[in-house]
Structure formats: structure tokens, C-alpha cells
N, C-alpha and C positions, 0 to 999 in steps of 0.2 A: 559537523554534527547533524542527524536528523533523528528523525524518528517514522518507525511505522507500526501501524497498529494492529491491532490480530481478533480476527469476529469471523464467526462460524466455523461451519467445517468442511473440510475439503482434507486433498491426499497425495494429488500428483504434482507440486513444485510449478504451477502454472499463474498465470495472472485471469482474474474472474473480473465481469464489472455486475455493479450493483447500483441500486440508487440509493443517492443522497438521503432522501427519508429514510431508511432502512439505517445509513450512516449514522443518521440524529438520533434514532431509536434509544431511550434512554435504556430497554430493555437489554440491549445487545453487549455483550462484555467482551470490551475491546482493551487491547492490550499493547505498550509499547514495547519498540525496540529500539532503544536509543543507538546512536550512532555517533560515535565521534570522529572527528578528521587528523589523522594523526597528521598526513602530510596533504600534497595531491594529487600522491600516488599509492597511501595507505590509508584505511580507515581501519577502525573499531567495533564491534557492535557489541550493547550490552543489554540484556533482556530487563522491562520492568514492568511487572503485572499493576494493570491501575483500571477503572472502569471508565470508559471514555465515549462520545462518538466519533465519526469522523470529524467532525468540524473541533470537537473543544479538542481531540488529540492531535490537531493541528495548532491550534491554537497553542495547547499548553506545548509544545514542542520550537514552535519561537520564539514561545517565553524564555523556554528554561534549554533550548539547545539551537537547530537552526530552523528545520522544516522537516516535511514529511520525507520519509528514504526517497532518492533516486536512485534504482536499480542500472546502471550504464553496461552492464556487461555480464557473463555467466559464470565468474569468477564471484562477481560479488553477488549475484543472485544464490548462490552454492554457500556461502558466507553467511547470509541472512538465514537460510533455509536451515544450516546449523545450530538456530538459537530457537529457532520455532517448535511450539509444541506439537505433536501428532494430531491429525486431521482438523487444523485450521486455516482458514483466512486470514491473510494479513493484508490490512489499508498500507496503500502507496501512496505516492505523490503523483500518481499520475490522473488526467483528468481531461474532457474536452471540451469544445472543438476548436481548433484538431486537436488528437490527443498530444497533451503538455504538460511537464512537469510543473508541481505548486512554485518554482522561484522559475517560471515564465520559461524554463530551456525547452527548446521542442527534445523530443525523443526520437533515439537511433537505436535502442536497443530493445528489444519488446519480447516474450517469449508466451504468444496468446495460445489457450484452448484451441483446438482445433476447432476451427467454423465460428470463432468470436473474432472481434467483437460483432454484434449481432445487433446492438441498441435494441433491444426489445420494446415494444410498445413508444421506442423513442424516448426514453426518458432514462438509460443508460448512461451515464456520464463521469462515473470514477471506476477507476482500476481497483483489484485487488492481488495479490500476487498468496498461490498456494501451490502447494504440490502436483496439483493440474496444470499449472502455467497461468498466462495471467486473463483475465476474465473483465467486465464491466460490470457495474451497478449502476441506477441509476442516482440522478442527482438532483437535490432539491432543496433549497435555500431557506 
């Protein structure tokens, strides 16, 4: 089971990064998508609107399921991208350095913006996965 969250807007199915402040922002209306494991070779995913940041919708996600989505493949990126509302961000589990998924697995499957990640200003340090591909934010504790 995991979960991933959905803040701003975007369009083309990509992974974006962002920072962690921007993550905290009590402002930003961040949304999950629950995941669960049917096997482990199938999963679930199931939408659920709540306001979040990055940090507590990680938090409430090992509370109440496992952790943030690992996207592994474009089968289940195609999956996720099916529950998402139009022109959003969704929070990943993924994060760096290097980049790593939230339950410590490194990553083999990545589908970045073209010319990211880019660590802007260096303080770039979590994924987000949109309709662009996926992207960085930065990250801040």
C-alpha cells in the first residue's frame, strides 16, 4: 500500500522536482492516492482528496497504509496517471541524494522532463510525477 499526493499544476505525465518548503506549505492542496498491494505482482490505487504537505502526507500514509507511491515501471506510472485529476502534480516517494525511494530502495525506473533533474539553486530534492514526466523540488526539513 502507499500513497502519493497531488500539488499544482502541470500536464504531460512526467516527474517534476520541487522543494521541501514548497512541500510544507500549509498553503498547497495536496491530495492522496492511496495504493494498495494486492500481490507482488498487482497493486490497486485508490484516489483520496485530503489537504496535506509533503511531510504529513507521508506521515499520514505510514500511519494509515505504507509509504509514499514507488512508481517501478510505465505500466504503473499509466495506472497512477489514470486516478489523477487534469493539470496536476503528484508527490512521489522519491528523493535525494542519490535519488531514493522513501523505504530506502534506490531507483531503476525514472521518466524525468526533459533537461531535469536540474537541482535549481541546489536545494531541489524531491520528485513529483505529472503529466510532463517527473521533475524535482526542492527539499527542506
Amino acid at each position: 500500500m502507499y500513497c502519493s499526493c497531488i500539488c499544482g499544476t502541470d500536464k504531460n505525465k512526467r516527474v517534476n522536482d520541487f522543494s521541501c518548503l514548497f512541500m510544507k506549505n500549509k498553503m498547497c492542496k495536496i491530495r492522496l492516492i492511496f495504493v494498495a498491494e494486492i500481490n507482488q505482482t498487482q497493486k490497486a490505487y485508490m484516489y483520496i482528496s485530503m489537504l496535506k504537505t509533503w511531510f504529513d502526507a507521508q506521515t499520514y500514509c505510514r500511519t494509515h497504509h505504507t509509504d509514499l507511491t514507488l512508481i517501478e515501471n510505465a505500466i504503473e506510472n499509466a495506472e497512477v496517471y489514470s486516478l489523477i485529476p487534469a493539470q496536476t502534480n503528484v508527490w512521489i516517494g522519491l528523493y535525494r541524494e542519490p535519488w531514493t525511494w522513501s523505504d530506502q530502495t534506490r531507483t531503476s525506473f525514472t521518466n524525468w522532463i526533459t533537461g531535469l533533474p536540474d537541482n535549481m539553486k541546489g536545494i531541489q530534492h524531491c520528485a513529483t510525477e505529472s503529466e510532463k514526466h517527473m521533475n524535482f523540488k526542492p527539499f527542506f526539513s
